[in-house]
N, C-alpha and C positions, 0 to 999 in steps of 0.2 A: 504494500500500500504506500502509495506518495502523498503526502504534505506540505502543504507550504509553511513555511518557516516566516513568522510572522515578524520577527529580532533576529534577521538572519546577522552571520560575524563570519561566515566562510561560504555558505550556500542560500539560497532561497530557496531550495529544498531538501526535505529529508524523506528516508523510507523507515520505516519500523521494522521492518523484515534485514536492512543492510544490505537490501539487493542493488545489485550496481545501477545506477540511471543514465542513459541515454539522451541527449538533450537536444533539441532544435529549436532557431531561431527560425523568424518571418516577419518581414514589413510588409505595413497594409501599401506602402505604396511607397514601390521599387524603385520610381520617375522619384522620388525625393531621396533615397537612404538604401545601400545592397547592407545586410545584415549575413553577418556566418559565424559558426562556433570556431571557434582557433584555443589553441593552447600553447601556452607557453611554461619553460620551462629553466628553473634553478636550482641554486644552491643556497641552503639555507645557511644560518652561523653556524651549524652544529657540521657543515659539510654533505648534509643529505639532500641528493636530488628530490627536490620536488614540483611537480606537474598540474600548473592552474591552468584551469577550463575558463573561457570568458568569450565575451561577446564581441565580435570585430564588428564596428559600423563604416561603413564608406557613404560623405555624405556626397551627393551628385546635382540638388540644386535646392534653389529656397522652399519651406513649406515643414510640415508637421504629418512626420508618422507614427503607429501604431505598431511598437514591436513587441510580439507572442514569443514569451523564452518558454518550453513545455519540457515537462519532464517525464521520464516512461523506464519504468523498472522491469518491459518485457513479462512482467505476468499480470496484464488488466489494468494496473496503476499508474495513471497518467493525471498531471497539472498542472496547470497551466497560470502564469502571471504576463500583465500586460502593463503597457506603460507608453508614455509619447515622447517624442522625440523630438524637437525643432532643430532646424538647422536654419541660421541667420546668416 
């Protein structure tokens, strides 16, 4: 099952189960903002690589979208948060 994390500090969602979640981005409109999941990848001070998930935006001209980041644990559980975006 997936939850949104309402005080998220590393995710905007969680599973209760621990199942790994799958994520996809989408803008309501492509003509203003191309949206795609990327990851990037460090080192932390302790020396251990670690791998952030995040949202790449590309803005492409003036206006306001709606981007859906969904999350999907692969067994049924899927949720979904949304949010706007301006580009000036």
């Amino acid at each position: 099952m997936v939850g949104i994390d309402q005080k998220p500090e590393q995710s905007w969602f969680i599973d209760d189960d621990g199942d790994s979640l799958t994520y996809t981005v989408t803008s309501s409109k492509s003509d203003v903002v191309d949206v795609m999941i990327g990851h990037e990848s460090y080192t932390d001070i302790f020396g251990q690589l670690l791998t952030d998930t995040r949202i790449l935006v590309t803005a492409k001209t003036v206006g306001t979208s709606v981007i859906t980041l969904t999350a999907d644990d692969g067994k049924g559980g899927i949720k979904s948060v949304t949010f706007d975006i301006e580009v000036i």
